[in-house]
C-alpha positions in Angstrom: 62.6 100.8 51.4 59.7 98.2 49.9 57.5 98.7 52.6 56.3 94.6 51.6 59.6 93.3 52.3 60.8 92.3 56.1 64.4 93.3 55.6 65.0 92.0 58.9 64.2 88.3 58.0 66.5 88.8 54.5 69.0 89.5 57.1 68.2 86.4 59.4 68.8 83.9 56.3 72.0 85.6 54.9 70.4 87.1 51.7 70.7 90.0 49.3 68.0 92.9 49.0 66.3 92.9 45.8 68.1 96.1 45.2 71.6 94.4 45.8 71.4 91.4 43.2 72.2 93.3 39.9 75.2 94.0 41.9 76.7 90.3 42.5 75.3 90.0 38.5 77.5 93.1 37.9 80.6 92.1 40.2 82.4 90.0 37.4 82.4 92.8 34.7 83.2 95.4 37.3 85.9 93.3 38.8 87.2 93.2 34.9 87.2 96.8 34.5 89.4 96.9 37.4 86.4 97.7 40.4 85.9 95.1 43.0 82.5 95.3 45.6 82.5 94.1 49.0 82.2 90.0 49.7 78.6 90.3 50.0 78.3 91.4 46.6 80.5 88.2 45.0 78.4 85.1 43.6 80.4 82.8 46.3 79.4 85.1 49.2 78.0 83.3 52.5 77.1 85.3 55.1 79.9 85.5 58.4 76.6 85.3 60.9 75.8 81.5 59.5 78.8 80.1 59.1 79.8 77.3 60.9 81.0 78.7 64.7 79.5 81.9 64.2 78.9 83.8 67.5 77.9 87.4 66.0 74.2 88.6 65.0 74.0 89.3 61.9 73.5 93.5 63.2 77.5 93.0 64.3 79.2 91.5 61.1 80.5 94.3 58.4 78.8 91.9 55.9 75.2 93.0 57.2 75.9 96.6 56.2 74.8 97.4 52.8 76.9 101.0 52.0 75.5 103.4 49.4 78.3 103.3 47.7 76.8 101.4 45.1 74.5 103.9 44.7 77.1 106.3 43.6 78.8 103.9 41.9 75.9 103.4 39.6 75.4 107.0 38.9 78.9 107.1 38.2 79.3 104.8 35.8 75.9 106.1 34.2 77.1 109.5 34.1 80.2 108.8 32.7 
């Protein structure tokens, strides 16, 4: 973790982690190749905590979690 970067406040305004947006620029090709990522890595993606009605932090909505499986993704498909 980027020790300059308050995760928590890129969490409070519905945004991606610098790590995460070569992901949503990835999405389309993967999503060709027959992969598709999780909402919160599609160019459309709002987060569930701010929209309209929303009565969930954003540390309860699935969208907050950021999996590793994009890690291994990424090694596999530079592995392979």
């Amino acid at each position: 973790m980027d020790p300059m970067i308050d995760y928590s406040n890129v969490m409070n305004e519905g945004k991606h982690y610098p790590g995460e947006r070569a992901w949503v620029d990835l999405q389309p090709w993967l999503k060709s190749c027959g992969y598709v990522l999780r909402d919160r890595y599609q160019r459309d993606w709002v987060a569930s905590w701010l929209q309209p009605g929303a009565k969930k932090r954003w540390r309860d909505c699935e969208d907050s979690r950021v999996p590793d499986v994009c890690d291994k993704l990424s090694t596999y498909l530079l592995v392979n």
